[in-house]
C-alpha positions in Angstrom: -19.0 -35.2 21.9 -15.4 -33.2 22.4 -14.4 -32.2 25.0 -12.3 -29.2 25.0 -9.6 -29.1 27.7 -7.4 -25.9 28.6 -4.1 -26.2 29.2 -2.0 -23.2 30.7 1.2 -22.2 29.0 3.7 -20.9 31.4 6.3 -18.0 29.2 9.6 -19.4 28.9 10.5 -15.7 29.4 8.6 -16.4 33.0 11.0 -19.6 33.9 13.8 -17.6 32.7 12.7 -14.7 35.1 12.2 -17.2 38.1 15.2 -18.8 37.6 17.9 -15.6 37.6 15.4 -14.4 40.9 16.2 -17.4 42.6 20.2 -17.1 41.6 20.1 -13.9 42.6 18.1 -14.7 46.4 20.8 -17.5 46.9 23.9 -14.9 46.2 21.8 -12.6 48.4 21.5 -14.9 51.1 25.1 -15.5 51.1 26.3 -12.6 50.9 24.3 -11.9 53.9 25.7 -14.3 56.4 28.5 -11.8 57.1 27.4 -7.7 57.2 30.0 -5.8 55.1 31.9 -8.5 54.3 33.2 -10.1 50.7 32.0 -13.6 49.7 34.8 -16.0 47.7 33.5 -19.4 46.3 36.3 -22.0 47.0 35.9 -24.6 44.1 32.8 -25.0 42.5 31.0 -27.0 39.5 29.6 -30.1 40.1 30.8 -34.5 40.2 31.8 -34.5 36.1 33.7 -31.0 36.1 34.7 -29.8 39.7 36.3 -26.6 39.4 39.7 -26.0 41.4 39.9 -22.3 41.8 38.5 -19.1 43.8 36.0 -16.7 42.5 37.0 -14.0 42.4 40.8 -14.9 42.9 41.5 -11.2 44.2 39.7 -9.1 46.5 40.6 -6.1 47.5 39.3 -4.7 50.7 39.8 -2.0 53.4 41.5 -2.3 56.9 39.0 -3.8 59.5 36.7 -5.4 57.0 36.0 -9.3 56.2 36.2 -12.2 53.6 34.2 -14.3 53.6 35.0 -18.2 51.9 32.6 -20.8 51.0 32.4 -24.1 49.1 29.9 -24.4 46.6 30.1 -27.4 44.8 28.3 -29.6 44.5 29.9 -32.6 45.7 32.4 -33.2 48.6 35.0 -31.9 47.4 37.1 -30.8 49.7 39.4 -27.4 49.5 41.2 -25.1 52.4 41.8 -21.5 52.3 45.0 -21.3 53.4 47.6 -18.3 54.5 51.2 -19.3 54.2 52.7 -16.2 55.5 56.4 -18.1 56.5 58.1 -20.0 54.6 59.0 -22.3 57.0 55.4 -22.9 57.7 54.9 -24.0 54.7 53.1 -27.9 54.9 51.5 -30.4 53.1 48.0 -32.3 52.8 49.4 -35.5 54.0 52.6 -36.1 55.9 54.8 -39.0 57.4 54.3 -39.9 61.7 56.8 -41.8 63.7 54.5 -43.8 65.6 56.1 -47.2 68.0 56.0 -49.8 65.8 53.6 -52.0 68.3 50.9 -49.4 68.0 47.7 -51.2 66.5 44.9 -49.1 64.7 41.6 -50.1 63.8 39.4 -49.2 61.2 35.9 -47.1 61.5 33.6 -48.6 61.5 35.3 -51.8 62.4 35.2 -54.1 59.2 35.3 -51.3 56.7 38.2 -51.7 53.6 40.7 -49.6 55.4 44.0 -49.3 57.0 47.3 -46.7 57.5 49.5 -46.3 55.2 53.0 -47.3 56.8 56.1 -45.5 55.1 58.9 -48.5 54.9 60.0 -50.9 57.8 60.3 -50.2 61.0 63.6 -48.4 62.2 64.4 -48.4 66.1 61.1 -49.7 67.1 59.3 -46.9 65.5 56.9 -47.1 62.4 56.1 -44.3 59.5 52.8 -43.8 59.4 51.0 -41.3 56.5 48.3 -39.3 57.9 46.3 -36.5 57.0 47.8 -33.4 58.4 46.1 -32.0 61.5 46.9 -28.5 60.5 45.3 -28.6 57.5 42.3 -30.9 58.1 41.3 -28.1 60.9 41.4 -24.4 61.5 45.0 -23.1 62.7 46.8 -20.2 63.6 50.0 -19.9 64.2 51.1 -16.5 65.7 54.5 -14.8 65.2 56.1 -16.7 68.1 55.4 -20.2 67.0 52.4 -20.5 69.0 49.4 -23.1 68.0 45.8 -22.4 68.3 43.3 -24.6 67.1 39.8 -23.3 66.1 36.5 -24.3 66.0 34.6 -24.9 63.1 33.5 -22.4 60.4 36.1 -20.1 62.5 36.1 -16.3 62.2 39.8 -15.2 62.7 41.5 -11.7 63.6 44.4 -11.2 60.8 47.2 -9.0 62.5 49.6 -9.3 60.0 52.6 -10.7 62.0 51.1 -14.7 61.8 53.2 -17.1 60.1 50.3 -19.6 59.3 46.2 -19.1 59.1 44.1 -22.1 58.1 40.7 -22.8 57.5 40.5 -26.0 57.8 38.7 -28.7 55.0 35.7 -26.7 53.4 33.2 -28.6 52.2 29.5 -28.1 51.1 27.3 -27.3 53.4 26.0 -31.3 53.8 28.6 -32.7 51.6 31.3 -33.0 54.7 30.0 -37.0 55.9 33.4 -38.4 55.0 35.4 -35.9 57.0 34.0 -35.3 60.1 34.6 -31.9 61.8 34.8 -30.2 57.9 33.4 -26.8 58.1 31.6 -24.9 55.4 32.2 -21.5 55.7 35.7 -19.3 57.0 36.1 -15.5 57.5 38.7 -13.9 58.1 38.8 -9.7 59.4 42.0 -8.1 58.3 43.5 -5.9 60.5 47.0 -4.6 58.5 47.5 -3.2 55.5 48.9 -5.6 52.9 48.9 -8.2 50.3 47.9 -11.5 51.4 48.1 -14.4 49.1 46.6 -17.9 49.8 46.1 -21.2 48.0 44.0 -24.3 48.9 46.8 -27.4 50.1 44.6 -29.7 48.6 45.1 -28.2 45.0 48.5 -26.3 45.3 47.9 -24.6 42.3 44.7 -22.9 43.4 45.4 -19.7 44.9 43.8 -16.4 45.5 44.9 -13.2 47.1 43.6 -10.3 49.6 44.9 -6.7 49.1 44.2 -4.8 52.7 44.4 -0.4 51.9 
């Protein structure tokens, strides 16, 4: 004796439908997280094609409203949003340390395949050691008169117009940051001047975006 089973066919019209609705709720949801603000994806794509640029890579924007940046890949791949508004303020990923040359460092966690990179020999008791820059690795202003302030994670920065430097700091998916501790995920910035403001990621020079304030 047969028996007849019935099987359910679900429209590939349907998954089609489901799929763009749940797209759609995740832009939604982002778009969200800051009230009248614009959202620009910093990177993107996933391990085998990472993308190095911003989407969109102009905004434009009225005085007293927000950007919004965020890392969407889908890997930890790191990127900064950052706002070189001096020339002399201008910096790198990694730079050189004079450090006394009988300073010892130890790797974390202990045992791990790790150490400094030191720049040459030592020259008047003092070593050159390579490190990640602090000022890019974290959020930083740097105000008109030279003045350093360090932020706190996913910061949300006042844009006056007269800074000479404005970082966000490493970007990273939101739990893709593990191998750099302190990352953030998201930066925002309220401009408060009218003006052009162009920015690029340190990471990947050649990825740059720009703001224009009316």
């Amino acid at each position: 004796m047969n028996t007849r089973k019935n099987f359910n066919f679900v429209p590939i019209s349907a998954i089609v439908t489901a799929i763009i609705l749940v797209s759609t709720s995740t832009i939604t949801n982002v778009n969200a997280a800051v009230s009248g603000a614009n959202v620009v994806k910093v990177g993107g794509g996933n391990a085998t094609a990472p993308l190095t640029s911003f989407t969109p890579q102009q905004v434009e924007i009225k005085v007293g409203q927000s950007v919004m940046w965020y890392n969407p890949t889908l890997v930890g791949e790191p990127h900064t949003v950052s706002f070189v508004l001096d020339n002399k303020s201008n910096t790198n990923f990694a730079i050189p340390f004079a450090v006394p040359s009988s300073t010892k460092f130890m790797v974390l966690p202990p045992g791990s395949n790790g150490q400094p990179t030191v720049g040459g020999p030592p020259m008047n008791g003092m070593n050159t050691i390579i490190g990640i820059n602090g000022r890019v690795y974290n959020p930083v202003s740097i105000d008109s008169s030279g003045n350093v302030k360090v932020m706190s994670q996913n910061a949300n920065y006042n844009m006056t117009g007269s800074e000479k430097y404005v970082n966000s700091g490493l970007l990273l998916p939101k739990g893709k940051g593990q191998e750099f501790p302190g990352s953030s995920n998201t930066f925002t910035v309220t401009f408060q001047k009218a003006g052009t403001y162009n920015y690029l990621c340190i990471v990947h020079p050649w990825m740059v975006g720009k703001v224009i304030v009316k």
